[in-house]
N, C-alpha and C positions, 0 to 999 in steps of 0.2 A: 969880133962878135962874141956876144956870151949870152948860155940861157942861164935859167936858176932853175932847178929839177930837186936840189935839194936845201934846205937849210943854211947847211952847216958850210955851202959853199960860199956864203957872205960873209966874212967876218965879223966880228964884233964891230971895229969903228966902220964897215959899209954899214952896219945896223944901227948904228948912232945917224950917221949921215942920211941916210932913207927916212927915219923919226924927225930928224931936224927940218928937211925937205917935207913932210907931211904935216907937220906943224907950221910949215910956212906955207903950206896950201891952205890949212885952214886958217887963217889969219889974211892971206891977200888971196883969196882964188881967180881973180879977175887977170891978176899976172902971170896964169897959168892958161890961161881961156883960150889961148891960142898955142901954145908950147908944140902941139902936134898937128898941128893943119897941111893938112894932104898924106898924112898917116892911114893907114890902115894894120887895125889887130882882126884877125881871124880868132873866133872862139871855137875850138873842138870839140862838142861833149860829146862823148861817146857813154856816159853815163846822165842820169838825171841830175838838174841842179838847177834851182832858182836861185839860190843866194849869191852865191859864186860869180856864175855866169852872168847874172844882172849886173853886181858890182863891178866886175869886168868892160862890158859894155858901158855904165854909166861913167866908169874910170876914162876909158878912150875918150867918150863924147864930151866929158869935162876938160879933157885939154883940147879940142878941136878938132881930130880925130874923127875916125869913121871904122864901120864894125860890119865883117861879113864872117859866115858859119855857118854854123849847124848845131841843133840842141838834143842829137838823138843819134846813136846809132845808125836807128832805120832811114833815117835820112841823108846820109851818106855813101858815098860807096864801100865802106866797110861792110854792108846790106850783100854786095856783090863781090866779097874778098878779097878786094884791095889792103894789103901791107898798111903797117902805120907808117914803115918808109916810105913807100910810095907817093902816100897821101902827105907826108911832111915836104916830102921834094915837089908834090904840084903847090901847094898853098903857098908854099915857098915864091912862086912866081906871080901869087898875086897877093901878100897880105907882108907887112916891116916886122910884124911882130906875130905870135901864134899862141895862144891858152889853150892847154892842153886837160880836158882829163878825159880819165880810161880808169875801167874796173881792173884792168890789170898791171898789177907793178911792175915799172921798170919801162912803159909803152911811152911815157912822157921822154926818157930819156934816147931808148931810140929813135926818137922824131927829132932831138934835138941833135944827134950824132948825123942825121940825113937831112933837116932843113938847113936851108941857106941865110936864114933869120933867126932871131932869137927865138926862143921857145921857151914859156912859163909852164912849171908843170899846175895844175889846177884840182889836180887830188891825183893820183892813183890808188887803184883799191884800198886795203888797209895798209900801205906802207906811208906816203909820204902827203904832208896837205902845207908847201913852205908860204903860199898870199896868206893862209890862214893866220897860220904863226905870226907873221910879220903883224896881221890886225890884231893878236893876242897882244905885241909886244907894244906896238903905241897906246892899247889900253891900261894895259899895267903901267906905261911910264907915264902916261896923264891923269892916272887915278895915284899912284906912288913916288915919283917923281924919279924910280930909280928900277935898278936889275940886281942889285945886291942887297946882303940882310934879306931875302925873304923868306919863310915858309909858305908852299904853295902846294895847297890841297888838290889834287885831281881824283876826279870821283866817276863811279860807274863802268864804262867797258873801258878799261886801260889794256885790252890784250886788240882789237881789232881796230881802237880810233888813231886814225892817223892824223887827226890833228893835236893829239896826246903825246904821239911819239914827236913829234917834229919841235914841239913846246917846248919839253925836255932835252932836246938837241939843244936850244936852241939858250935854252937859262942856264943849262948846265957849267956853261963857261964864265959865266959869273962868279963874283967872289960870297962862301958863305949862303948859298942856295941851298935851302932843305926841302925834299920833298916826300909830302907824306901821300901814299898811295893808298886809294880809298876804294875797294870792288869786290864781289862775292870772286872765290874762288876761282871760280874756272875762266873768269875774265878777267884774270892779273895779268899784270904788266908782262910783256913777254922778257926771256932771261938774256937775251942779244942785248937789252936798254936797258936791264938791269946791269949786264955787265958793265958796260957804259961805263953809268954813275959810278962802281966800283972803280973801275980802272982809273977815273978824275977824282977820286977819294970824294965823290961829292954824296953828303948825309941823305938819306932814306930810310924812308920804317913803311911796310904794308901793314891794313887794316884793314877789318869789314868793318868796323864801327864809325859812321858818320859822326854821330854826335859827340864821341870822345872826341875825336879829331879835331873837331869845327874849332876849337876854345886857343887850338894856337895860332890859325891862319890868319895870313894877311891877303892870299889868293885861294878861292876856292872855285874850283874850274870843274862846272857838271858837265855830262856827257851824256847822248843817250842810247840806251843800249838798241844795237842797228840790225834791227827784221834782215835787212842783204846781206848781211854777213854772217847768218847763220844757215846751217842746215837742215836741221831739225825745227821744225816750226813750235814742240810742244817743250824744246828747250828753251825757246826765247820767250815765250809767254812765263817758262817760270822766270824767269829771272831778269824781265822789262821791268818791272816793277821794284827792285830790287831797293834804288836808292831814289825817295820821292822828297826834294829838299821845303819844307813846310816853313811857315812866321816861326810855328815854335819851335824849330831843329837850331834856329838862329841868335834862341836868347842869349845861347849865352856864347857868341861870336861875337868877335870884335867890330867897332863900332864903324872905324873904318875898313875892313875888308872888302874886298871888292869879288865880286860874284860872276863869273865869266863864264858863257856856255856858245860851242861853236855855231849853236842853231842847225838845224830844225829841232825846236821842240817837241818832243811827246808827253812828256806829263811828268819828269823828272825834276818841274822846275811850276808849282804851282805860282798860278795868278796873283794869290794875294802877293808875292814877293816881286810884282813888276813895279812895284811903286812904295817899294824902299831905295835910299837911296845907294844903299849898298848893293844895285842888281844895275847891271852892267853890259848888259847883254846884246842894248837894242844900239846903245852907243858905237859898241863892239861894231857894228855890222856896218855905221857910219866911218868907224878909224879903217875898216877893212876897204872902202873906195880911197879913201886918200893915201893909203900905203902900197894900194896897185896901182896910183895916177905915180907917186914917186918912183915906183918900180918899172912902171911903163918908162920915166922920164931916162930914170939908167941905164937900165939896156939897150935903147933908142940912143943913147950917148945925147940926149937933150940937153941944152946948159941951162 
């Protein structure tokens, strides 16, 4: 039995394999329509999340599959201080498979150390978001056909998104990856993921400047800066606004670049750019059900 809690415990060719398998769902889905019948995924949220959680649910029910949980906290017995072990080892007895997330890092993992089923981590706080990644990673390779050569721009809060960090886990293993860091100050990349890339000699430059930036990318990945992970509420107002990507920040970016934002938007990512072709985003959130119906099918050991 295996979960996935982080990234980096896929490898490379499981991450080719997962992409080849989600491209074979979008090409035959009907051959999948049954893949899971008589399955059950339990969804955990212990934090809020429409995107996530839907594409989880709509993942299960698209291989035949069935879906029991909870989208809250207060609706569990976590309300009444039940352990995330605890709670891992009862769901354990009624669900094959388990999505996990939790504002606290590291709580996806011990559910997976205590259930008796696989266990998806589904975010935890600002450390890890790996469905995400994996939807990053089918859109860069249907919009670019590849993981190596690229320059890829990430923009906005690179110190608390955890679907920032898990990205860079995740490209970093590639051949020839550069990545240009784009954030006001005080939400730069934390130095643990800096060191990283250093330790993989793999090329990096920070910058507050978007618009320099923009003229080499081939991925530019917005973020938006996240109200729950501040403390100060009159800090996040300064600096929500920080990077607002406009038609004209884009003239002079390349024509194919592909424009990648994990969702929910708040206003980092004006309307006028939902219908260029280079915005990418709403696609994203369709690769993001086919890369969890493939990940469901793996961990499930499905053929």
């Amino acid at each position: 039995m295996r979960s996935l809690i982080d990234i980096l415990e896929l490898s490379t060719k499981e991450l080719d394999e997962l992409i080849s398998t989600a491209d074979d769902i979008i090409e035959n889905p009907q051959k999948y329509a049954h893949k899971c019948d008589g399955k059950k995924l339990a969804t955990l949220f212990f934090e809020p999340s429409t995107r996530t959680r839907l594409s989880f649910e709509a993942a299960m029910y698209e291989l035949g599959g069935n879906v029991i949980g909870f989208s809250e906290a207060q609706s569990s017995s976590a309300s009444k201080g039940e352990s995330v072990a605890d709670t891992a080892k009862v769901i354990s007895c009624y669900a094959d498979i388990i999505a996990m997330r939790h504002p606290k890092e590291g709580a996806p993992l011990v559910a997976s150390m205590n259930a008796t089923v696989p266990v998806i981590n589904a975010g935890d706080g600002g450390h890890n978001h790996p469905t995400q990644t994996l939807a990053d990673l089918l859109t860069i390779h249907r919009e670019k056909g590849r993981f190596n050569n690229l320059t890829v721009g990430l923009c906005g809060d690179l110190k608390f998104g955890r679907t920032v960090h898990s990205l860079i886990a995740a490209l970093r293993r590639y051949e020839n990856v550069k990545f240009i860091l784009i954030s006001p100050a005080e939400l730069k990349l934390p130095d643990y993921v800096k060191e990283s890339l250093t330790k993989d000699n793999v090329d990096f430059v920070e910058t507050t400047n978007l618009e320099e930036a923009i003229k080499e990318l081939d991925i530019l990945y917005m973020t938006r800066v996240q109200r729950e992970r501040f403390f100060n509420e009159e800090e996040y107002l300064r600096l929500k606004d920080s990077y607002i990507l406009t038609p004209e920040k884009l003239v002079n970016a390349k024509k194919d670049m592909a424009i990648l934002h994990p969702l929910p938007r708040v206003n980092e990512i004006s309307v006028a750019i939902d219908n260029d072709p280079r915005a990418c985003y709403f696609k994203q959130v369709l690769y993001g059900k086919y890369m969890r119906m493939a990940l469901i099918l793996k961990l499930l050991e499905v053929e």
